[in-house]
NULO-573676 format. One line per field, with one value per residue: residue number from 1; residue in three letters; chain; x, y, z of N, C-alpha, C, O in turn. Coordinates in steps of 0.05 Angstrom, whole numbers, padded with zeros to 5 digits. Layout:
<nodes>
nr	NUM ... .
rest	ALA ... .
kette	A ... .
nX	X ... .
nY	Y ... .
nZ	Z ... .
caX	X ... .
caY	Y ... .
caZ	Z ... .
cX	X ... .
cY	Y ... .
cZ	Z ... .
oX	X ... .
oY	Y ... .
oZ	Z ... .
</nodes>
This chain:
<nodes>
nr	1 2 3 4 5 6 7 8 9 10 11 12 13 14 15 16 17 18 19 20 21 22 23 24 25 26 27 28 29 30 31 32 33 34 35 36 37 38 39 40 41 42 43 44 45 46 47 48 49 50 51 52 53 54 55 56 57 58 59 60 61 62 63 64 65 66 67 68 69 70 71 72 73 74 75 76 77 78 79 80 81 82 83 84 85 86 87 88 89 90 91 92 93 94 .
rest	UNK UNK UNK UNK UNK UNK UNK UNK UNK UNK UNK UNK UNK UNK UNK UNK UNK UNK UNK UNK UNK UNK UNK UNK UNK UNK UNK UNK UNK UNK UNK UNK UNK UNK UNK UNK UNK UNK UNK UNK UNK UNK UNK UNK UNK UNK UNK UNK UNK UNK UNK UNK UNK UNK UNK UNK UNK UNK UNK UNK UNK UNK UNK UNK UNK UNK UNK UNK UNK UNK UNK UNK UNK UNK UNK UNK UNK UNK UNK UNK UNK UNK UNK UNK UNK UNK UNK UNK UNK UNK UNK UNK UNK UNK .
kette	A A A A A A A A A A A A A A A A A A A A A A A A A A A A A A A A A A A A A A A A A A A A A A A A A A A A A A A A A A A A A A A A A A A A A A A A A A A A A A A A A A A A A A A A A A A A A A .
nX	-01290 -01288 -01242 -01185 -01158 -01114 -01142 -01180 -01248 -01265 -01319 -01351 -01389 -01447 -01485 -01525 -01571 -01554 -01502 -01479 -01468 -01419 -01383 -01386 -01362 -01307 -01307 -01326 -01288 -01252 -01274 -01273 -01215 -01193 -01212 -01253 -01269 -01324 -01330 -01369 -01378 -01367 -01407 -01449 -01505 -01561 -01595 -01641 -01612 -01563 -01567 -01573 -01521 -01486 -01505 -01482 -01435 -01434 -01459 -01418 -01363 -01373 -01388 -01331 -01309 -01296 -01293 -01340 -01353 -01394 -01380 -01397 -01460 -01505 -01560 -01608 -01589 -01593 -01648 -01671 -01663 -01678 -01737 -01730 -01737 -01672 -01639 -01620 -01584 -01550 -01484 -01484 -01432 -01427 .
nY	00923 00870 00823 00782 00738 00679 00624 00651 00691 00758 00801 00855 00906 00941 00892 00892 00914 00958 00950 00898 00894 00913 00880 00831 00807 00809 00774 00725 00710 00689 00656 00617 00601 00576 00530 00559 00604 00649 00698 00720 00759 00816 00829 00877 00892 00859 00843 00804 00812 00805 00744 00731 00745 00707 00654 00659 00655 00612 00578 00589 00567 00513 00500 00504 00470 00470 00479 00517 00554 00597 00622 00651 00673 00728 00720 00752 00739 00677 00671 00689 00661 00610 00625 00637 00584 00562 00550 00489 00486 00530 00540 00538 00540 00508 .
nZ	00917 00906 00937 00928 00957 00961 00953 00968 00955 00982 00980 00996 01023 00995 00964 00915 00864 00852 00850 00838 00781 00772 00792 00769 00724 00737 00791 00762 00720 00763 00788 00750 00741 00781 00834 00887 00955 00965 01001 01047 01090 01101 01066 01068 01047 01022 00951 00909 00865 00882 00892 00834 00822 00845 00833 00778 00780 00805 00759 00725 00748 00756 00702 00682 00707 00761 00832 00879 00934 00988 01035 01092 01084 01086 01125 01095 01049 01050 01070 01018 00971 00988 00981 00929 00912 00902 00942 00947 00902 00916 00928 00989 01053 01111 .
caX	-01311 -01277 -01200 -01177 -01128 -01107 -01169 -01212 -01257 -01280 -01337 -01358 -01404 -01475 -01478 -01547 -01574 -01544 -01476 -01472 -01448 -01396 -01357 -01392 -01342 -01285 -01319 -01337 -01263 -01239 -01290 -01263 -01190 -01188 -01227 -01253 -01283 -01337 -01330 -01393 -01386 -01366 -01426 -01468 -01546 -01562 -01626 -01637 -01579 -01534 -01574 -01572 -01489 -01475 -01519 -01479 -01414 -01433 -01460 -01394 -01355 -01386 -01376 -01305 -01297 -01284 -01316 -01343 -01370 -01404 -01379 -01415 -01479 -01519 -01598 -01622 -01590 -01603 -01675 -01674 -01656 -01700 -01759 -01742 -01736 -01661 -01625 -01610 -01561 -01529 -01462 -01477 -01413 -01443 .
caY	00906 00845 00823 00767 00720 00657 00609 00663 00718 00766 00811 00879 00933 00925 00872 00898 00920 00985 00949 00873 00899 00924 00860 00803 00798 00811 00750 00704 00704 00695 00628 00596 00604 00558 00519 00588 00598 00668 00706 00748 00766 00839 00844 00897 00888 00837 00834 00782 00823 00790 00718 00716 00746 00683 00644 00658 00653 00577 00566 00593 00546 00485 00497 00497 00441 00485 00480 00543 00553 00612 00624 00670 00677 00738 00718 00758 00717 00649 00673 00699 00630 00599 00640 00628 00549 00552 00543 00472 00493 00547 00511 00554 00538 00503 .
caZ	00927 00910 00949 00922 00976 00957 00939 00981 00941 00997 00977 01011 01014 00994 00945 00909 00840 00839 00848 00819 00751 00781 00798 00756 00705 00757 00791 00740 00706 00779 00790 00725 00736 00808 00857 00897 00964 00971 01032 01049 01122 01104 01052 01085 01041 00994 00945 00896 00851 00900 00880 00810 00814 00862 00817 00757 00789 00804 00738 00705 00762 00746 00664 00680 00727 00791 00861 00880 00954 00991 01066 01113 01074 01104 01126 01078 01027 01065 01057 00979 00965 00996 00977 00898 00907 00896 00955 00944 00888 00923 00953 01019 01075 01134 .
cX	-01303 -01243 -01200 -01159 -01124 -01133 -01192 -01227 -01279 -01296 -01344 -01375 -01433 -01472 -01515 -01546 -01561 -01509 -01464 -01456 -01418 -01366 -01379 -01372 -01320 -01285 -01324 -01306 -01245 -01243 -01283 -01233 -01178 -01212 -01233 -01280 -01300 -01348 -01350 -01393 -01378 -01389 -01449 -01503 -01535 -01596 -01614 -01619 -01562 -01536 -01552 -01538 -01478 -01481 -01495 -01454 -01415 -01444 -01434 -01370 -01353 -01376 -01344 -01288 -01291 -01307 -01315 -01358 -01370 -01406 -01392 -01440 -01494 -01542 -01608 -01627 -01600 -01633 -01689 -01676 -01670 -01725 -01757 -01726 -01698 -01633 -01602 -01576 -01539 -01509 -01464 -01454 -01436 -01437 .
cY	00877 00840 00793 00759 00701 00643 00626 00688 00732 00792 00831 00890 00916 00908 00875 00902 00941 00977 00920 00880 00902 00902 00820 00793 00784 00773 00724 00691 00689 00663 00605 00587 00580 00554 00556 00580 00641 00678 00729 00759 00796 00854 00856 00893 00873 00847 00809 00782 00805 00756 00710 00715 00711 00662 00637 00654 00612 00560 00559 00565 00531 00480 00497 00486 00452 00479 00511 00539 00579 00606 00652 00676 00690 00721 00714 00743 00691 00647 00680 00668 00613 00603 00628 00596 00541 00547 00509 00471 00513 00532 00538 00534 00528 00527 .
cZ	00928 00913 00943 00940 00979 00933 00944 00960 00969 00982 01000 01009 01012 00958 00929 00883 00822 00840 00830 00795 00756 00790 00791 00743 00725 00765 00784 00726 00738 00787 00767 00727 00755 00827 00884 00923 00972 00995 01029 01074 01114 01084 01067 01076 01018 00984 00925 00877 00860 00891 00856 00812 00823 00844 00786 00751 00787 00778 00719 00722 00749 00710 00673 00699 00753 00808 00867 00912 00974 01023 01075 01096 01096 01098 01108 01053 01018 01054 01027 00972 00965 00988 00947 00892 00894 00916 00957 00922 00891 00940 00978 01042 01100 01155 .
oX	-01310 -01225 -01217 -01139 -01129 -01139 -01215 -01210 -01301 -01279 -01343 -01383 -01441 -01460 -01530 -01524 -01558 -01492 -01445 -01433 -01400 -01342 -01383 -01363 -01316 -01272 -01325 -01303 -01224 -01225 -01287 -01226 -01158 -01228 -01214 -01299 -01285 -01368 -01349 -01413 -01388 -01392 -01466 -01522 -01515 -01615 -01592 -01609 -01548 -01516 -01531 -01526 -01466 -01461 -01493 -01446 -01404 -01440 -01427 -01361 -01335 -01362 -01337 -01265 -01278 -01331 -01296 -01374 -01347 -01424 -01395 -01435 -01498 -01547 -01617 -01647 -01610 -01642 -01712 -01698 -01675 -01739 -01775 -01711 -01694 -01610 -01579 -01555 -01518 -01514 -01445 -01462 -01457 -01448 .
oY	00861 00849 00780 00774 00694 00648 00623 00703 00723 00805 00823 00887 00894 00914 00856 00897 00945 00993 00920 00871 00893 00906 00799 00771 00760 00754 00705 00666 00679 00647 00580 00567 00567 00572 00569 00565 00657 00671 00750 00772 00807 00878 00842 00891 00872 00855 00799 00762 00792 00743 00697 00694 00696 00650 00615 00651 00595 00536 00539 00547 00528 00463 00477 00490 00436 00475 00527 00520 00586 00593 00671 00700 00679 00710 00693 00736 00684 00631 00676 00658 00599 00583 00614 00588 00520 00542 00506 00460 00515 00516 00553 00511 00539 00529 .
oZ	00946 00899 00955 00941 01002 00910 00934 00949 00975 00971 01023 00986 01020 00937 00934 00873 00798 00833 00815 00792 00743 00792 00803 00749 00729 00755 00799 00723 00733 00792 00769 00714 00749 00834 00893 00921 00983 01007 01015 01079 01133 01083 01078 01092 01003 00998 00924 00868 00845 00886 00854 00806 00808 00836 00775 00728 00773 00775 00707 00708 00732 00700 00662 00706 00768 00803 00861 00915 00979 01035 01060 01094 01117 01077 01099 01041 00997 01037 01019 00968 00946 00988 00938 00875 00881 00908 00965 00926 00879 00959 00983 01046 01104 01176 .
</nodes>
């Protein structure tokens, strides 16, 4: 679910509740280590699972001085975000 290539972390599949666990850690150790950019254009469904992971990715970031930023952001996401007032903190990719 997650390919690692260079600075990029691309992301796949459905990115939901029944799967997050599945590549937080992976993730998280991955966001601490180097400046990283989160490729979603092959993530198939998001719910707010997919939030908090992104969420917790840029918290962990941030604690260890890295830029973290979130290219292709599906809709769905766009709109999660939006909906729980925290879009401003998500580094979404223009």
């Amino acid at each position: 679910m997650i390919n690692a290539e260079g600075n990029r972390l691309s992301l796949s599949g459905p990115l939901t509740i029944a799967t997050v666990a599945g590549v937080v850690e992976e993730g998280r150790a991955q966001v601490v280590e180097a400046d990283r950019v989160v490729d979603l254009s092959a993530v198939t469904h998001v719910d707010s699972a997919a939030l908090a992971l992104l969420l917790s990715w840029v918290r962990a970031a941030r604690a260890a001085g890295r830029q973290l930023s979130i290219d292709h952001a599906p809709p769905a996401l766009v709109s999660l975000a939006s909906l729980y007032d925290v879009d401003a903190i998500l580094p979404l990719a223009p």
